[in-house]
N, C-alpha and C positions, 0 to 999 in steps of 0.2 A: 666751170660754172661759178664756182666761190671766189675765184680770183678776180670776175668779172664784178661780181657783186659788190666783193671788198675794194676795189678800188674804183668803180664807181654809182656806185650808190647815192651819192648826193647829185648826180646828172638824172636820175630815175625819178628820185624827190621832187627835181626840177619839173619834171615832166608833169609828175601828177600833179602839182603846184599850179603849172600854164595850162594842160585840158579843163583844169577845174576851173580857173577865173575865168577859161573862154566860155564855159557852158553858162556859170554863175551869171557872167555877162548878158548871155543870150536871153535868158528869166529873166533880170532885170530891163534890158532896153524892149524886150518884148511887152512886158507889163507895163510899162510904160506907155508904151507908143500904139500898144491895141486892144487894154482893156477900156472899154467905156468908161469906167469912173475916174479914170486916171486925166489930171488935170491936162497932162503931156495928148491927149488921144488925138490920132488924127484920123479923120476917116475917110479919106480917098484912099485907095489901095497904092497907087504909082510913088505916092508924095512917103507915106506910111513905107513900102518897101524898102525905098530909097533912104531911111532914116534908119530903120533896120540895118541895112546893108554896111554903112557906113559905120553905125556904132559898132556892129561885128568887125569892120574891117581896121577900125582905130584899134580893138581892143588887141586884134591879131597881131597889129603891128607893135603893140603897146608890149606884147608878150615875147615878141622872137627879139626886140632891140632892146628889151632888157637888160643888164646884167648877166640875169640869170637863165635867160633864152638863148646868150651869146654862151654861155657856158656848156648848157645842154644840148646845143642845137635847134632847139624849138623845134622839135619833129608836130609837137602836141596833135598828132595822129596819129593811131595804129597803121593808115595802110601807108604815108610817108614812112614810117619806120621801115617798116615790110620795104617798099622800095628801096630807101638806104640800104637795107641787107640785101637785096637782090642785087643793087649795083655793086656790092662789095666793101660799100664803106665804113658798117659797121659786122661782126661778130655775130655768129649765132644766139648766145646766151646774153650780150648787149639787148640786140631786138628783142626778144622774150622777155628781158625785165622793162626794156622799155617801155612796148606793148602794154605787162600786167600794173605797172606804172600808171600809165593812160588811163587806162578801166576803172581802177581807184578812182585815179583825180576826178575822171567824169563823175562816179558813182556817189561820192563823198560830194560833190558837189550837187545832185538831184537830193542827198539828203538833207542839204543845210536849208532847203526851204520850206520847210515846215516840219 
């Protein structure tokens, strides 16, 4: 467990780092694009989805082709991690800091908005 931690620890960083710009992102282009006062508002649903869709999917890619996505692996999900351990490619105690990792970054990131 500590050997896993001690040497990598700055890939778990990583992680909380990429969940948390993906959610921070999702607040942002969400507010954006479907609060009413928001200069950005569009209000057809299809046109609105689609602008959604795309901002999450740039930011997605914005975070795995990183640097520091390429370092981590950009799992920046629990159940990807989970999978990677199931297939074998990552450590029991890897996946479990990954995982608690993940949960920070999300969490930390639902608090930076107000």
């Amino acid at each position: 467990m500590l050997e896993s931690l001690k040497h990598h620890w700055p890939e778990y960083l990583i992680e909380a780092w990429g969940l948390g710009m993906f959610m921070l992102a999702a607040c942002v282009c969400a507010a954006f694009i479907f609060a009413p006062a928001s200069p950005l508002h569009i209000s057809g649903t299809f046109p609105a989805n689609l602008l959604m869709g795309l901002g999450m999917g740039l930011t997605a890619l914005g975070v795995m082709l990183s640097p520091w996505g390429k370092r981590s692996g950009a799992h920046i999900n629990p159940s990807v991690t989970l999978a990677f351990y199931r297939l074998g490619k990552i450590k029991v105690w890897d996946a479990a800091f990954y995982a608690v990792a993940q949960f920070i970054g999300a969490r930390r990131a639902s608090f930076s908005r107000g």
